[in-house]
C-alpha positions, -999 to 999 in steps of 0.1 A, spaced: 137 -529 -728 110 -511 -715 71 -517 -711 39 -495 -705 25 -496 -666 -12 -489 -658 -6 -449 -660 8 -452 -699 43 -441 -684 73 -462 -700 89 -483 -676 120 -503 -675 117 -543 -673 136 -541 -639 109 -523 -625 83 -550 -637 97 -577 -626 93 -604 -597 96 -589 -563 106 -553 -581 72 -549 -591 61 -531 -552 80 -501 -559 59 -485 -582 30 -490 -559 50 -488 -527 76 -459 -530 75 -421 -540 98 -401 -551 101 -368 -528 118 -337 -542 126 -306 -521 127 -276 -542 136 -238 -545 136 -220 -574 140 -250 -598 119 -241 -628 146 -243 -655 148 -282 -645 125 -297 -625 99 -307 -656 127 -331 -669 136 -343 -631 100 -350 -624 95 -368 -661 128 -385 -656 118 -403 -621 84 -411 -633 99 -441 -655 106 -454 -622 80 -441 -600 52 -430 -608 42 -411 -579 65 -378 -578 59 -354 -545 77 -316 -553 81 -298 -522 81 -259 -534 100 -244 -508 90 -210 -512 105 -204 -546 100 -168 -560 98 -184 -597 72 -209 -613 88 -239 -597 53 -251 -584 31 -248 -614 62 -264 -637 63 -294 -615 26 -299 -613 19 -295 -651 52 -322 -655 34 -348 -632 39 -342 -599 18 -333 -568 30 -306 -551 35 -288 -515 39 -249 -515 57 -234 -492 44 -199 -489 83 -190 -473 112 -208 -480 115 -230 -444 149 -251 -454 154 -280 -473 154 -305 -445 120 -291 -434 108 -300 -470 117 -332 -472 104 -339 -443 67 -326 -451 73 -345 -481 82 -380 -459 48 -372 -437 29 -366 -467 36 -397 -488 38 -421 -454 -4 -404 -449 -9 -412 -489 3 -447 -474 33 -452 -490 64 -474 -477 94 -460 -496 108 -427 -504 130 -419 -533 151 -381 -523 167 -364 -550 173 -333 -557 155 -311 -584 185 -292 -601 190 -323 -622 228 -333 -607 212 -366 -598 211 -392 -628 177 -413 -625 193 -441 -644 208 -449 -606 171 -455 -596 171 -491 -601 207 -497 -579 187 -485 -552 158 -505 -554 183 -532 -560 200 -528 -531 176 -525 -506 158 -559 -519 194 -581 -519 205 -562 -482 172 -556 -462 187 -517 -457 161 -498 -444 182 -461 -458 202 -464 -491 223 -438 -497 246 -427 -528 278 -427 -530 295 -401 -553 329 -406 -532 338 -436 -557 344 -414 -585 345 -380 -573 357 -365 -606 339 -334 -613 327 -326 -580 341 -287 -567 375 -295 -549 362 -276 -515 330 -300 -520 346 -322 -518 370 -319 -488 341 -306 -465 325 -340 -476 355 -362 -466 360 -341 -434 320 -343 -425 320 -380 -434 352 -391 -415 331 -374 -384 299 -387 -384 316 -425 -394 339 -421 -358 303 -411 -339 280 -432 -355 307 -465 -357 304 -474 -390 319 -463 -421 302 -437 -441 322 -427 -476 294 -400 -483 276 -385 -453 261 -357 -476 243 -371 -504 206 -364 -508 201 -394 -531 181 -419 -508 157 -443 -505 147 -445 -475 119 -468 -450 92 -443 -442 83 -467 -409 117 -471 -402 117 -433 -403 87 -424 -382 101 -443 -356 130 -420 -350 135 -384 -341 151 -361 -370 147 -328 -360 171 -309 -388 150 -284 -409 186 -270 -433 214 -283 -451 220 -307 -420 190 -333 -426 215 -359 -449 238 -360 -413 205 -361 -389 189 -388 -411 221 -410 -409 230 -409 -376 190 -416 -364 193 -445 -387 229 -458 -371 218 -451 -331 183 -471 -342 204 -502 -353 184 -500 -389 206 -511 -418 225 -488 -439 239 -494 -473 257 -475 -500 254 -474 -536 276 -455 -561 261 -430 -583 266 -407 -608 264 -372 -603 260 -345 -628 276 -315 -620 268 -280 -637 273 -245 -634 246 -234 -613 256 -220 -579 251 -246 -550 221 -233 -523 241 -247 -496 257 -212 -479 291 -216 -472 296 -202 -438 255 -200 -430 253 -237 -435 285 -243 -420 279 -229 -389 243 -246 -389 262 -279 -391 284 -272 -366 259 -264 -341 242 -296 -351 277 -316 -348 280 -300 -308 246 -310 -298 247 -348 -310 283 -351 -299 268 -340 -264 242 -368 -269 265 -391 -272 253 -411 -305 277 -440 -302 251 -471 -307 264 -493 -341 238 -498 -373 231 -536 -384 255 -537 -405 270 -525 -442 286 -532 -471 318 -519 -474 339 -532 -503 366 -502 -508 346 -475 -486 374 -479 -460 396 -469 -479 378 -435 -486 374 -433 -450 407 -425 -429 413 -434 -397 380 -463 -402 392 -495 -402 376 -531 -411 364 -551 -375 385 -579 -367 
C-alpha cells in the first residue's frame, strides 16, 4: 500500500512507519551523473517514492542531463568539466551533510539500479547498526557482462584479504551510507575507484559494513568505466593502500553464503 507524505509524493507504508519514518527527513539520495538525459527523469521520479530529497551531480555532461534532472525533481550540481565520478559523489556527500542531512542513498543514474531495493537498505541499516550498506549483485549475477564480472570477483577477493573481512561485491555504487561516519575518514578517490576507497575507509575505521542483495538491471548502453584507463587508475590505487598497509578489521558483517562467493575467505573460528 502506499500513502501521500507532506510533498504529495506517493510513498510506500514501509517508509511511514515506526522508526522508518527518519529517512525521509534524514537521508538523500545522491546521484553522480554524465550524460544521462535519456534516463535520469525516471531515476530521479523513481527514488523520490522513497526519498524525497534527490541531489544530481551533473558531471560535466555535454547533453541536457542537468536541466532533465532538475525539472524531474531534483537539485542539482553542474560540473562545468567532467572531474570523475568519485569526485561527484563526493560533492554530492558534502553538499547534503551542509543541507544537514544524516544518510545518503548512491545510485547510479543510467537506471541499472531497481529502486524497489530502497527499502532493504533502509532495513538493514536499522536491524544491524551498519554505518555503509552496500548491494550485492554477486547473489544472482545473471545478466551481468561475463568480464564484469570476473574483474568484480578478482577486485573483491583483494580488497576482502586487505581489509579482513569478506566482501562478495567490492564495486557496487548502490549504498547507503553515514554521512558522519563518512566525514570522519579520508576518501581521497575522484574515478571509478571511490566504491574500493569508500570500503576500505569504512573497514580500517572499525564502522560496520553490511550487504544487501539487489537487483540489477542491465542494458545495452556502453559502461563509462574505461577498460584499461580505469584499470590502471585502480591499480595505482590498489599499490598505494597496499603500501599503507590497511589491515585493521570492520565491526562486524553478515555473511550468510558471501563466503562462499569469496575464495580463499573463510568463516572465523
Amino acid at each position: 500500500m502506499k500513502s501521500s507524505n507532506r510533498k504529495g509524493l506517493d510513498v510506500p507504508d514501509f517508509i511511514l512507519t515506526s522508526s522508518a519514518m527518519k529517512w525521509t527527513n534524514r537521508c538523500a539520495a545522491v546521484i553522480p551523473c554524465l550524460n544521462e538525459a535519456r534516463t535520469i527523469a525516471q531515476v530521479v521520479a523513481a527514488v523520490r517514492r522513497f526519498v524525497p530529497k534527490v541531489i544530481v551531480i551533473d558531471d560535466g555532461s555535454s547533453d541536457d542531463t542537468g536541466i532533465i534532472a532538475r525539472n524531474a525533481g531534483a537539485e542539482v550540481i553542474r560540473h562545468a568539466e567532467p572531474q570523475g565520478k568519485g569526485a561527484a559523489l563526493q560533492a554530492g556527500w558534502k553538499y547534503a551533510l551542509k543541507r544537514g542531512f544524516d544518510w545518503a542513498l548512491a545510485m547510479d543514474g543510467d537506471g541499472q539500479h531497481s529502486t524497489n531495493d530502497v527499502p532493504k537498505f533502509f532495513e538493514v541499516a536499522e536491524r544491524t547498526g551498519a554505518m555503509l550498506v552496500i548491494g550485492n549483485r554477486m547473489n544472482d549475477p545473471k545478466g551481468m557482462p561475463v568480464v564484469r564480472r570476473l574483474v568484480n570477483r578478482w577486485m573483491s577477493k583483494r580488497i576482502s584479504a586487505l581489509a579482513g573481512i569478506p566482501v562478495p561485491d567490492s564495486q557496487c555504487g548502490f549504498r547507503l551510507m553515514n554521512l558522519g561516519a563518512w566525514n570522519r575518514l579520508r576518501v581521497k578517490a575522484s574515478h571509478f575507484e571511490i566504491e574500493s576507497d569508500v570500503l576500505l575507509a569504512f573497514a580500517r575505521a572499525g564502522d560496520r559494513i553490511q550487504f544487501t542483495p539487489i537487483e540489477v538491471i542491465y542494458k545495452s548502453e556502453q559502461s563509462k568505466i574505461h577498460p584499461v584507463r580505469d584499470t590502471l587508475r585502480w591499480m595505482k590505487w590498489w599499490r598505494g593502500v597496499q603500501r599503507g598497509g590497511l589491515r585493521k578489521r570492520c565491526g562486524g558483517m553478515e555473511t550468510m553464503e558471501v563466503f562462499d562467493l569469496v575464495p580463499g575467505v573463510k568463516r572465523d573460528a
